[in-house]
C-alpha angles and dihedrals in degrees: 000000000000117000096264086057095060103049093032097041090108103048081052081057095038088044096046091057096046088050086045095056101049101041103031090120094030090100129210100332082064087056097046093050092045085054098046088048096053094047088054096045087054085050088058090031093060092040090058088041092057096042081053104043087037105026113040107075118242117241 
């Protein structure tokens, strides 16, 4: 688990639900843009974890 999943674990939760609700009989078209989506918030998600791990100094 990188930094951002610790702290943000409950609003995933929170958020799948949400996205569960409102596309549960949307079919396969809900599925593929979920994933799309996810794979483009890790790719923000990873960006943030390393400015945070190489960039912030360490005190």
């Amino acid at each position: 688990m990188t930094i951002l999943d610790i702290t943000l674990q409950p609003l995933y939760d929170i958020l799948a639900a949400i996205w569960a609700f409102i596309f549960q009989g949307a079919g396969a078209w809900a599925n593929d843009l979920y994933v799309i989506l996810n794979k483009i918030f890790d790719i923000f998600q990873n960006i943030f974890t390393f400015v945070i791990r190489e960039v912030t100094p360490v005190v």
